[in-house]
C-alpha positions in Angstrom: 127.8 109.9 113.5 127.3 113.5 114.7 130.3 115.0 116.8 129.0 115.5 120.4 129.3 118.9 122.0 131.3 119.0 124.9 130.5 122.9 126.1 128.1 121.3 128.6 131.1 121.0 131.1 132.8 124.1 130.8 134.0 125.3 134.4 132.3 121.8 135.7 134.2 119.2 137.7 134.3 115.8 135.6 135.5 112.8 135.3 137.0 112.0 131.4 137.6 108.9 130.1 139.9 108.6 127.6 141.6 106.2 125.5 145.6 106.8 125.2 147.9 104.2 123.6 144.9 101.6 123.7 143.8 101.5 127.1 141.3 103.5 128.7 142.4 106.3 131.3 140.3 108.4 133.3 141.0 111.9 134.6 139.2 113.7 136.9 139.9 117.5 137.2 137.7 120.8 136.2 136.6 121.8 132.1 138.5 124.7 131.3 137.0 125.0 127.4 135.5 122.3 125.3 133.3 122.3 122.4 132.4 119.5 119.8 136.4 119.2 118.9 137.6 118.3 122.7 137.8 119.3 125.9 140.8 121.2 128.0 140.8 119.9 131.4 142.7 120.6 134.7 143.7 117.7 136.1 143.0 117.3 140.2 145.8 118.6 141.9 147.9 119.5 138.4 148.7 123.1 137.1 148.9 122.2 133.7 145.7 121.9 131.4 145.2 118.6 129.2 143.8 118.9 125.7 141.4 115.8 125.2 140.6 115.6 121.8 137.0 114.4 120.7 138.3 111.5 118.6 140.2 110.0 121.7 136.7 110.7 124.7 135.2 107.5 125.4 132.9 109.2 128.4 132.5 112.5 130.1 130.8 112.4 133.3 130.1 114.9 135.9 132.2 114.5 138.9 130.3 113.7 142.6 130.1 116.6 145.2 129.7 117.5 148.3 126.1 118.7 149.0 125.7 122.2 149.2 123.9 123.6 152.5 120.2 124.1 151.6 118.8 127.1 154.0 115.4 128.8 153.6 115.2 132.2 152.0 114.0 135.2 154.1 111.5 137.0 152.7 108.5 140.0 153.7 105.2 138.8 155.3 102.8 138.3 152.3 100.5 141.1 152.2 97.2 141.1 151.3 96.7 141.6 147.1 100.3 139.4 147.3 98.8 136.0 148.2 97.5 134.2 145.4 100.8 135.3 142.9 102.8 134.5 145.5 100.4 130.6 146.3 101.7 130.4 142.5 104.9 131.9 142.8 106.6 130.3 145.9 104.7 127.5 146.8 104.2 126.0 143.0 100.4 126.3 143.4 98.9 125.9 139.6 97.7 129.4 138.1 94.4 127.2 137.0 93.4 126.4 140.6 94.1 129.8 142.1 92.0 131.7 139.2 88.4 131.7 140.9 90.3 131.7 144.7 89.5 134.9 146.1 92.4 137.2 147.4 90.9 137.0 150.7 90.7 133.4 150.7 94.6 132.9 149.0 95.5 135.1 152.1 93.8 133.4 154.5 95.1 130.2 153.4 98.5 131.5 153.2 98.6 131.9 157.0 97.8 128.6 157.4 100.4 127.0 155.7 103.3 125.6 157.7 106.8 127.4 156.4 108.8 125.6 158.8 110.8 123.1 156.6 109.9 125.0 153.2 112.3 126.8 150.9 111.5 130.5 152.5 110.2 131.6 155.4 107.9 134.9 156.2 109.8 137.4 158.9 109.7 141.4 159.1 112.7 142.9 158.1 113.7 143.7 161.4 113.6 140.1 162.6 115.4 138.5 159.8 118.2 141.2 160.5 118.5 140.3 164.1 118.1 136.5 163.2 121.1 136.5 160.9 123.4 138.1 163.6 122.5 136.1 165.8 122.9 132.8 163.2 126.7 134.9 162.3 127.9 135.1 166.0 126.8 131.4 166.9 128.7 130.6 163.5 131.8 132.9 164.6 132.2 132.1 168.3 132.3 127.9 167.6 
């Protein structure tokens, strides 16, 4: 049986399960270093690191989070000549069905796409300044 490599969850939170004196034990904490010989582990709330050798792992799994926040990325208005890399780039468009779309047509079409719950959003540099103090004294004052 080939030794698995553990390298994977270096700097990741897990969850280890481990056999010690017979019985399984599982320790949740963050992967300092492993590789296909163990895996060195801070326990949660612990200062000291564990050394988990491969021999004694029964299951390494990554450990549930929180969410992250997602937020849509600011960027320029597409200009024209932009549109059809950017239909590909941005909005997952396949290069095949943009290759006989004219630029003026990838631009027009651009315009009519809704951005409002989509991964970016189009604002002038200006507005996108003003919008993110705005968004950082809302965020500051509650």
């Amino acid at each position: 049986m080939a030794a698995q490599d553990y390298s994977e969850y270096t700097g990741k939170k897990v969850i280890l399960t481990h056999s010690k004196d017979g019985e399984n034990v599982e320790v949740e904490g963050t992967v300092d270093s492993a590789n296909a010989l163990g895996v060195l582990i801070k326990p949660k709330g612990k200062t000291n690191l564990n050394l988990i050798e491969a021999k004694d792992i029964v299951e390494v799994r990554f450990a549930p989070e929180k969410p992250k926040t997602l937020k849509a990325k600011k960027l320029a208005p597409v200009q024209y000549g932009q549109a059809r890399q950017h239909l590909a780039d941005r909005h997952g468009y396949a290069l095949s069905d943009l290759v006989d779309y004219s630029e003026a047509d990838a631009y027009e079409f651009h315009k009519t796409i809704d951005h409002s719950d989509l991964g970016h959003k189009h604002e002038v540099k200006e507005q996108a300044e003003a919008a993110e103090a705005a968004e950082a004294g809302e965020s500051s004052e509650g």
